[in-house]
C-alpha positions as CSV (number, residue, x, y, z in Angstrom):
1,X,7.8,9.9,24.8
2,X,10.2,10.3,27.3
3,X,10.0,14.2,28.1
4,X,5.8,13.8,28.0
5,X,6.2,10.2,30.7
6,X,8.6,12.7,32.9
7,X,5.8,15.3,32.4
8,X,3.3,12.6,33.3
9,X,5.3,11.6,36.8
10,X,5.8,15.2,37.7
11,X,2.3,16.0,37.6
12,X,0.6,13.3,39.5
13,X,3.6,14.2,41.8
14,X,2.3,17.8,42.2
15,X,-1.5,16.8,42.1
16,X,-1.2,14.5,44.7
17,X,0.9,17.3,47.2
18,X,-1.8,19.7,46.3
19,X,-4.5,17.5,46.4
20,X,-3.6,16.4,50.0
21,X,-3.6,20.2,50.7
22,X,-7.1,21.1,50.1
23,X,-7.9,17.6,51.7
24,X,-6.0,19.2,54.9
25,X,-8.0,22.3,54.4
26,X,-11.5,21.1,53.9
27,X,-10.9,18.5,57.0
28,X,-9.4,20.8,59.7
29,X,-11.8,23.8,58.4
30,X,-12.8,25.9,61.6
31,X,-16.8,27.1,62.9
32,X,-16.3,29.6,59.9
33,X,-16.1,27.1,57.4
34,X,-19.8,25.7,56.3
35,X,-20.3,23.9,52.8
36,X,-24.3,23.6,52.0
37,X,-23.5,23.4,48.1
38,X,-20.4,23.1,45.7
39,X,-19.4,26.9,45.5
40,X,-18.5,27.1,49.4
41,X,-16.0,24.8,48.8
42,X,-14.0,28.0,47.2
43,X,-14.2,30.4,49.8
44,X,-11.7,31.8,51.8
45,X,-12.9,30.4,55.0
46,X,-12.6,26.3,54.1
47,X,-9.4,26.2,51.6
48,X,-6.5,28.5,50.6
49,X,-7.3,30.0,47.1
50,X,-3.6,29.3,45.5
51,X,-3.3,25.4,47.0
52,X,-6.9,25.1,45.5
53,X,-5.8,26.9,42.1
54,X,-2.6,25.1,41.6
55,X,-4.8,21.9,42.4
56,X,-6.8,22.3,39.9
57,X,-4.0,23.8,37.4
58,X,-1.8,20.5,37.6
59,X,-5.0,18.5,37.6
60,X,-5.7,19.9,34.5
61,X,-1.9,19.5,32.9
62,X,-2.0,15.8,34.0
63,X,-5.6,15.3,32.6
64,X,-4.0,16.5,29.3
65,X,-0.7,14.9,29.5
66,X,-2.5,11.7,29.5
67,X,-4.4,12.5,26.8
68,X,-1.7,13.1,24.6
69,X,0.5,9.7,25.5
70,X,-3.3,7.9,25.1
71,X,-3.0,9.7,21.3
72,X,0.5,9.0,20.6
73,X,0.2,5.4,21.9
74,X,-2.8,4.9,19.3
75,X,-1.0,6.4,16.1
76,X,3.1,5.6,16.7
77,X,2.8,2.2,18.5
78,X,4.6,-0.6,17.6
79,X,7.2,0.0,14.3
80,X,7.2,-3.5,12.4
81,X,10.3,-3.0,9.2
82,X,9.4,-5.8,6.9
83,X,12.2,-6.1,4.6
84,X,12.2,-8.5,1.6
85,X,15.2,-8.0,-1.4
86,X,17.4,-9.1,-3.9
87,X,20.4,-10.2,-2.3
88,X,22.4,-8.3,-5.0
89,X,20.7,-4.7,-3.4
90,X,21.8,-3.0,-0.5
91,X,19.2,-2.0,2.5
92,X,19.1,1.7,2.6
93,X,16.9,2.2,4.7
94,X,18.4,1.3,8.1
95,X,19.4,5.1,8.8
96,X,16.0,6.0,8.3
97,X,14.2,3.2,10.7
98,X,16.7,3.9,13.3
99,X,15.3,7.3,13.4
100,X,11.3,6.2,13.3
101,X,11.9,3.8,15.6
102,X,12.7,6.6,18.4
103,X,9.3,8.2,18.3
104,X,8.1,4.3,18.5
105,X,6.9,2.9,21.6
106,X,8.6,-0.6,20.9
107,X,10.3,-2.5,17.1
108,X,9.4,-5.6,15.1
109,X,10.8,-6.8,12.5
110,X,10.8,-9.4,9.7
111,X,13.8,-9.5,6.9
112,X,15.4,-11.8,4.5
113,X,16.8,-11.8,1.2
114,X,16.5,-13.7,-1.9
115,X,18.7,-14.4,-5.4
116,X,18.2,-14.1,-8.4
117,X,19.8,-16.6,-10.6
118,X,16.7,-18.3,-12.2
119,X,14.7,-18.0,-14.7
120,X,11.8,-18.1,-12.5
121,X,12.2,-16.7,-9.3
122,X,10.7,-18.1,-6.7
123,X,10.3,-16.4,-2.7
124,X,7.4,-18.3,-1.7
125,X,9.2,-19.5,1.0
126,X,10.9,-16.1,1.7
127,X,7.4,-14.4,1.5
128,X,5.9,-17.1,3.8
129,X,8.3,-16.2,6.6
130,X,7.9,-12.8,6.1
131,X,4.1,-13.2,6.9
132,X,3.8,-15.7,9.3
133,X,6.9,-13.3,11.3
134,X,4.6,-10.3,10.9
135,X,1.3,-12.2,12.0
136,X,3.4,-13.5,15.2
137,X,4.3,-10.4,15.6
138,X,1.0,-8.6,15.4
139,X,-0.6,-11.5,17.7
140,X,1.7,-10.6,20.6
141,X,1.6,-6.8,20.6
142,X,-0.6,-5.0,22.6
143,X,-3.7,-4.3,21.2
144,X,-4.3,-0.7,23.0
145,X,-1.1,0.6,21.0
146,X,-1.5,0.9,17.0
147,X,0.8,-0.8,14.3
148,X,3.4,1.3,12.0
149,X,4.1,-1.1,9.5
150,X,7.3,0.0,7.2
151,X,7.6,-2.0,4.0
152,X,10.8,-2.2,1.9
153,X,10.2,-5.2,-0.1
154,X,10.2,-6.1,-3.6
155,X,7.5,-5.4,-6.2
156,X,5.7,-8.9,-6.3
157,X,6.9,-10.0,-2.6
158,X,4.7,-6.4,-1.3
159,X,1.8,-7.6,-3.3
160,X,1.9,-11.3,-1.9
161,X,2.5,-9.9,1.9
162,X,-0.1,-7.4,1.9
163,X,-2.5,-9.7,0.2
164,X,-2.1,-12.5,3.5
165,X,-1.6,-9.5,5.8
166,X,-4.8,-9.0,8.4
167,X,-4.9,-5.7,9.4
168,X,-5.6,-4.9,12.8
169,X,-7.4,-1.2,13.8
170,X,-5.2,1.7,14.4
171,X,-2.7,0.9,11.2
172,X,-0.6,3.2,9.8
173,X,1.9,2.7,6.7
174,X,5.5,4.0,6.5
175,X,7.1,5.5,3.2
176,X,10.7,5.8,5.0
177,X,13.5,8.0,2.9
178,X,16.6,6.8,1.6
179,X,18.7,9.3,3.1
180,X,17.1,9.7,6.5
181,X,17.5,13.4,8.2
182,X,20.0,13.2,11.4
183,X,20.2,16.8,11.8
184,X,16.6,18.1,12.8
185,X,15.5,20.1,15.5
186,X,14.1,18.0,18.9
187,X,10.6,16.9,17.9
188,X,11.0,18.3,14.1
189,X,10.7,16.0,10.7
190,X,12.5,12.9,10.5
191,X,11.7,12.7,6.9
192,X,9.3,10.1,7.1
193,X,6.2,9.5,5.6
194,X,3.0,7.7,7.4
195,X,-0.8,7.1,6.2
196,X,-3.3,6.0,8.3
197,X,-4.6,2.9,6.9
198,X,-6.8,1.8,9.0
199,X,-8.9,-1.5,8.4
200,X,-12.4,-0.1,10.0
201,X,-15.7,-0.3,8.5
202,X,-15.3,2.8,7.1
203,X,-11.8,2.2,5.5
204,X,-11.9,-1.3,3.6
205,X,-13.7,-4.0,5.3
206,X,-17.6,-1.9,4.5
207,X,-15.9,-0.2,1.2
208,X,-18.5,-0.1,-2.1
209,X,-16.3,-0.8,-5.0
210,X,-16.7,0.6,-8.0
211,X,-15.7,-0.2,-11.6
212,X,-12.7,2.0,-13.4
213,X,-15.2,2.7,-16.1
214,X,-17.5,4.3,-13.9
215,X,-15.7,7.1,-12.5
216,X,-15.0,9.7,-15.0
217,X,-12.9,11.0,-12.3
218,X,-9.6,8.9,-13.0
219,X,-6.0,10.0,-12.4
220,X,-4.4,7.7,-14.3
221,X,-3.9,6.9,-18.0
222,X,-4.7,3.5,-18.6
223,X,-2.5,3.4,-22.2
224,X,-2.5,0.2,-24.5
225,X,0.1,-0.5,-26.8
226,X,0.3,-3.7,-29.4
227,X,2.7,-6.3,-28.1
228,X,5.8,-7.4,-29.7
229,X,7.9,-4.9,-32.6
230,X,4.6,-3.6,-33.6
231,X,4.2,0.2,-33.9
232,X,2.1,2.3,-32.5
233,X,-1.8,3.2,-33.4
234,X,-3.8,6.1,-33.0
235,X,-5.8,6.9,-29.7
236,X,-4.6,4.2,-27.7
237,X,-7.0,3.7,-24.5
238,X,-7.8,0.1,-22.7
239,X,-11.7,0.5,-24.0
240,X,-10.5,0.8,-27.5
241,X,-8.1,-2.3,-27.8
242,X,-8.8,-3.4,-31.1
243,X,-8.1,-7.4,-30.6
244,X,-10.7,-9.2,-30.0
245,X,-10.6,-9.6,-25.7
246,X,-11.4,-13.7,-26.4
247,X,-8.5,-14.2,-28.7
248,X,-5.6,-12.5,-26.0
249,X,-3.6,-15.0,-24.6
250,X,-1.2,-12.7,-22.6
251,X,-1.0,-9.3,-21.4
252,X,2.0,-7.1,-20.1
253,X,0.5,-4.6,-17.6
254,X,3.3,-2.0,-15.9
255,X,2.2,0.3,-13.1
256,X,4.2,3.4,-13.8
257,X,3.8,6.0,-10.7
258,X,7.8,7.1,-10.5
259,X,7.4,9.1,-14.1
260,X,10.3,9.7,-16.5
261,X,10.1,8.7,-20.6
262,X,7.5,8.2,-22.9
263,X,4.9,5.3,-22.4
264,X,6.5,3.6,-25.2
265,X,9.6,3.3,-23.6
266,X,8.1,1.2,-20.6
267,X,9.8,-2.1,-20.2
268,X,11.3,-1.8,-23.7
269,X,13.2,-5.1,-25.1
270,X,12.1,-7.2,-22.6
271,X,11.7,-10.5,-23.6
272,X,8.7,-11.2,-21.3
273,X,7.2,-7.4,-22.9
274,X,8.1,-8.5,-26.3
275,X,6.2,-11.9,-25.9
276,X,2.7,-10.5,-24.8
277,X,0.2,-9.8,-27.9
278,X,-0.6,-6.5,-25.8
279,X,0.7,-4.1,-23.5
280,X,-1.5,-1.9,-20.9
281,X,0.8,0.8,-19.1
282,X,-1.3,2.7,-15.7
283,X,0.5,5.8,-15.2
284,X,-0.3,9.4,-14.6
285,X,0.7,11.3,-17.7
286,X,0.8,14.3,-19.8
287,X,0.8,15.0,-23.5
288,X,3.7,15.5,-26.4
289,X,5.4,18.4,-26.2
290,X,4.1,18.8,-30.0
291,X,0.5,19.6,-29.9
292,X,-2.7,18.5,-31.5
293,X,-6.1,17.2,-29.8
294,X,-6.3,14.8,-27.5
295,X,-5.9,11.3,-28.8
296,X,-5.0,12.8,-32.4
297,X,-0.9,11.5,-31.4
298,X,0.2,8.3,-31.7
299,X,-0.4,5.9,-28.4
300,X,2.6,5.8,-26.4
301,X,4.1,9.4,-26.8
302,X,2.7,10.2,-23.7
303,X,5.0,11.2,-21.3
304,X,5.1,9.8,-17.7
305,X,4.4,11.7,-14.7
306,X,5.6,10.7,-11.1
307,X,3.1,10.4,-8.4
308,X,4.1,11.8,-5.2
309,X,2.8,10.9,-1.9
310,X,0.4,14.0,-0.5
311,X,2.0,14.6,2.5
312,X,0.2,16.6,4.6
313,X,0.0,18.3,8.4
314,X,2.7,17.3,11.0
315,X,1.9,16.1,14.5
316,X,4.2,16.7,17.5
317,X,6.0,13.6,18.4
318,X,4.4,11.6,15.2
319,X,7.4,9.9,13.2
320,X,7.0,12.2,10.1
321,X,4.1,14.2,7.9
322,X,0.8,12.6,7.4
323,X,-0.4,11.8,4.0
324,X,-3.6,12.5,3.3
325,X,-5.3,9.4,3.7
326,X,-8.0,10.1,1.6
327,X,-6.2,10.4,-1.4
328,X,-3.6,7.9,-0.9
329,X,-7.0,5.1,-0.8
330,X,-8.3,6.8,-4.1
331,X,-5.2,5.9,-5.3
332,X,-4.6,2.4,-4.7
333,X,-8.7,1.6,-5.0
334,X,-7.4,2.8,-8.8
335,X,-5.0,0.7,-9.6
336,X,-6.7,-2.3,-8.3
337,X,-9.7,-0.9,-10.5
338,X,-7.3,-1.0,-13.7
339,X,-5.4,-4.4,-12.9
340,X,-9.6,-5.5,-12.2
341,X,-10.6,-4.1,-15.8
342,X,-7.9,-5.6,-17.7
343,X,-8.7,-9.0,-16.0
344,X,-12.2,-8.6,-17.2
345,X,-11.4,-7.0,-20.6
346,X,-9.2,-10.5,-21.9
347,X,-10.6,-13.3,-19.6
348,X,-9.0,-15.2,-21.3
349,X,-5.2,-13.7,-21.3
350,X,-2.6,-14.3,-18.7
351,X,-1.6,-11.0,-17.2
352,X,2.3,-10.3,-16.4
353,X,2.2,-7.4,-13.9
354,X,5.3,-4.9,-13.1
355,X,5.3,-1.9,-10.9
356,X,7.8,1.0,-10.4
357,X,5.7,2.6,-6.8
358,X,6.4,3.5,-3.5
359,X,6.7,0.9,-1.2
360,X,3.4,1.6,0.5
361,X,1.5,1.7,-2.2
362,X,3.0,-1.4,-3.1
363,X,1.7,-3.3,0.4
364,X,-1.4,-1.4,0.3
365,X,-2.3,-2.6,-3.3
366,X,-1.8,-6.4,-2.4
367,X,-4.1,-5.8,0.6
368,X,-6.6,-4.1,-1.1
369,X,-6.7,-6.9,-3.6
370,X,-7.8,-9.4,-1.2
371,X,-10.5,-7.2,-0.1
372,X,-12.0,-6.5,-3.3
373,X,-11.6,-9.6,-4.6
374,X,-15.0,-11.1,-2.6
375,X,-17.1,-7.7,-3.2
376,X,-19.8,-7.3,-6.6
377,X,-18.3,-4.5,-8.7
378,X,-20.4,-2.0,-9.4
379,X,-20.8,-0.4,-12.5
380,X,-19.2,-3.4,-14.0
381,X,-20.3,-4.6,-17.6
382,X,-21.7,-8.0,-17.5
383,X,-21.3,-11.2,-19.9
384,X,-17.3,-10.7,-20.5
385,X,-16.2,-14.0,-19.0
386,X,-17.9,-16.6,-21.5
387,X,-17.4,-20.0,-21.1
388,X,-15.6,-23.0,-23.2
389,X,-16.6,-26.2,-24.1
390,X,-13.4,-27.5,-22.4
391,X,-14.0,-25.3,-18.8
392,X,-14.1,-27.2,-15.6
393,X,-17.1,-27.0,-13.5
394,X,-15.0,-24.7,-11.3
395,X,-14.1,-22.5,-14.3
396,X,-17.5,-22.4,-15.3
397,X,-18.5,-20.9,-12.0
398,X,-15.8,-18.6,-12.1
399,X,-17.2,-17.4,-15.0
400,X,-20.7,-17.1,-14.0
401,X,-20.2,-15.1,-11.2
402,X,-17.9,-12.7,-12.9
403,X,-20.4,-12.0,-15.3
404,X,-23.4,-11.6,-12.5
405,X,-20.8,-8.9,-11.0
406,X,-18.1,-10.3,-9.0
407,X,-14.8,-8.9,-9.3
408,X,-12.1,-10.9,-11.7
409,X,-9.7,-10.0,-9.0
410,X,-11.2,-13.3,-7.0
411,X,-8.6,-14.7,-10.1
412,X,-6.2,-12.8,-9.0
413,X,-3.0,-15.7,-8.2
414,X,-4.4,-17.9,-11.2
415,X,-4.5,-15.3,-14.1
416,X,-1.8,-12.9,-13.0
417,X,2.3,-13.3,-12.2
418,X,4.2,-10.2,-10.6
419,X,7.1,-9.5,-12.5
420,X,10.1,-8.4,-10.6
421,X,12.5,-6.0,-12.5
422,X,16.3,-6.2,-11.4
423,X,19.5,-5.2,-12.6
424,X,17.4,-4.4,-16.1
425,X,16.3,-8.2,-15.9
426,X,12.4,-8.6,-15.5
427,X,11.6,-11.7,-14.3
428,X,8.5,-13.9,-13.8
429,X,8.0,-14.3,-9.6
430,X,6.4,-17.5,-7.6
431,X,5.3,-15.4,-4.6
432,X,2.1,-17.1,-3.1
433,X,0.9,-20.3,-3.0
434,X,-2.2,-20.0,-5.1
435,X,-0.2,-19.4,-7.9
436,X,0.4,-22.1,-10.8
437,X,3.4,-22.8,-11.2
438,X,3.3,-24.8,-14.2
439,X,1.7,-21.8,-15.9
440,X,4.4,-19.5,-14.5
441,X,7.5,-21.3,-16.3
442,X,5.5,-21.9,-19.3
443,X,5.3,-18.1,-19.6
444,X,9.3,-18.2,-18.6
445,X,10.1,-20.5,-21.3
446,X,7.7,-18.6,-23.8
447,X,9.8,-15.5,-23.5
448,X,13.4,-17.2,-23.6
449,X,12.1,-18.6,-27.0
450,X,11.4,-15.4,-28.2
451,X,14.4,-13.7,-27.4
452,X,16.3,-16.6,-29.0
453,X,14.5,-16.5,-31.5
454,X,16.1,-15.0,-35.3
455,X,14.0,-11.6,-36.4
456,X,12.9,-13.4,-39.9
457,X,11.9,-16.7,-38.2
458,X,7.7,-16.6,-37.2
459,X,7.5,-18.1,-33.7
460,X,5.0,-20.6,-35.4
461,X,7.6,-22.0,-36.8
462,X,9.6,-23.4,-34.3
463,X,10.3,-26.5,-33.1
464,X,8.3,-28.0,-30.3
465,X,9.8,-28.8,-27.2
């Protein structure tokens, strides 16, 4: 930004001399000199041909020059680093926003960190900060320049932020490295990723949603596996769960995108896992090594695949490659979709939900949540939310208008708890404010009672309290 402002101050420099040239010219022209239209203005006889010509020439330099720093104003902008972390992990990424931040035009940011000690941890008060900081922030930037907004938070505090987060026009998301790259040529990669995320009427706010089921198009393997010790079954796939959806009380669903292992091995021995009566892993993901048709091997043997961002063409004086916006949305509109189906395939369940993604697709997920949570779904198969005796009034219209097409996502907080995965501990998270907290340490407790609990002893037969 600095070479192309100096470029900038030398042009209007040499336009203006120029300018004031031809002005000199046309205003002390002689009896030669007569202009009766446009084109007499280039002859000999009124101006000189090279002050006219290197006129126009840095005329047209400047005229482009300020079209440029009018581009790179809208798409680098402001750099806002929310960070969000165990206080246990180190920050890696300060190498890396030191390097985005030079192609920014100014820096935000809004940290903290957070332990780990309980059973239940809770960062609403962490993740409240972090928002309010970034909607401060936000309100008191210019709004001609666009927003770069680099997450590196954990799992369930990048849901709860990008769910409250507003969006503004002209937003782009950061995937920063871990080792950012010093050594690169003037103007060359830094080794960052961005996406342009906007929050236009053609990006999210106008979006048609459309159910998981209806487009035969998926990239991911939606994978469900009996909860508990049990073994595996044959064919495992979320439409052919063979408990009843009515009679699941809780669900552990893991977003796998970083590959490695078989989908049996996701989350395996923990006690939360080992608790839920099913397990539903998302993941890109090939078959066994061993062959046979598809769906002839057990569920589970799958092996994971990672998902990498699509990064595509670089732009002069951007902070990195561009990832192909297109299918980065595809992406997260999926995994909302399969979070959304599971939510309408056991109404009835509560859902704990892990993630190993990239940050962005983290943030982006929570914000795409909270805009699909309002829309009607379609494609969406009606009557799976039926109603009990006991409902409330309000769970009765919950119910009502899931089943006339509203997506179960509206739910979200009430029916599903982020799960966040440290040090090989997973742990049930109190990130926003809609959640029920009651609900949350009664799954807590559930799961330290089962991994207390002797292999020959039936958990009905426990002792209450």
């Amino acid at each position: 930004m600095f070479v192309l402002e100096t470029l900038i101050a030398i042009t209007v420099a040499l336009t203006t001399a120029f300018g004031g040239l031809v002005a000199e010219d046309v205003i002390s022209r002689d009896a030669a000199c007569t202009i009766s239209a446009l084109p007499d203005l280039w002859s000999g006889d009124c101006t000189s041909p090279s002050r006219l010509a290197w006129f126009l020439g840095t005329l047209l330099v400047l005229v482009g020059a300020m079209a440029l720093r009018a581009w790179l104003i809208a798409h680098n902008g402001t750099l806002y680093y929310l960070r969000l972390l165990p206080a246990e992990s180190a920050d890696r990424m300060r190498a890396a926003v030191d390097v985005a931040n030079a192609r920014s035009l100014d820096f935000r940011s809004a940290t903290g960190w957070f332990g780990t000690d309980d059973a239940v941890v809770d960062l609403r008060r962490e993740t409240d900060h972090v928002s309010a900081e970034l909607e401060r922030a936000m309100n008191d930037d210019d709004d001609a320049t666009g927003y770069v907004l680099a997450p590196n938070l954990a799992f369930p505090a990048a849901l709860a932020i990008g769910y409250d987060t507003l969006l503004r026009e002209r937003t782009h998301l950061a995937e920063l490295p871990v080792q950012a790259r010093k050594r690169r040529l003037p103007g060359g990669d830094t080794g960052v990723r961005t996406v342009y995320f906007d929050d236009g009427d053609d990006m999210w706010a106008e979006r048609r949603w459309r159910s998981r089921r209806s487009r035969p198009d998926s990239e991911l393997s939606m994978i469900t596996l009996p909860g508990g010790s049990a073994g595996t079954s044959p064919g495992g796939s979320a439409d052919t769960a063979t408990p009843p959806h009515t009679e699941v009380a809780s669900v552990w669903l893991s977003i796998q995108l970083e590959g490695g292992g078989l989908v049996s091995g996701v989350d395996a021995g923990q006690p939360l896992r080992e608790a839920a009566d099913l397990v539903v892993v998302v993941a890109p993901t090939s078959g066994p090594a061993s062959s046979g048709p598809a769906g002839s091997w057990p569920a589970g043997s799958e092996t994971l695949e990672p998902w990498t961002l699509p990064a595509g063409r670089w732009y002069p004086g951007a902070s990195g490659r561009q990832v192909d916006r297109r299918v980065f949305a595809r992406l997260v509109e999926e995994v909302s979709g399969a979070i959304e189906q599971v939510l309408d395939d056991y109404p009835e369940a509560h859902v704990l939900l892990s993630g190993r993604m990239p940050r962005s697709v983290a943030f982006a997920l929570g914000y795409v949540i909270s805009q699909r949570k309002d829309d009607r779904i379609e494609g969406k198969r009606k009557a799976l939310h039926p109603t009990r005796a006991d409902d409330t009034r309000a769970e009765r219209a919950q119910a009502r208008a899931e089943n006339e097409g509203l997506s179960s996502l509206s739910r979200f907080w009430g029916s599903v708890t982020p799960v966040l995965l440290h040090l090989g501990e997973a742990k049930p998270t109190l990130v926003h404010a809609a959640q029920r907290e009651a609900t949350v340490r009664e799954v807590a407790g559930e799961a330290v009672r089962a991994d207390t609990l002797p292999a020959d002893v039936p958990a009905d037969d426990l002792p209450e309290g």
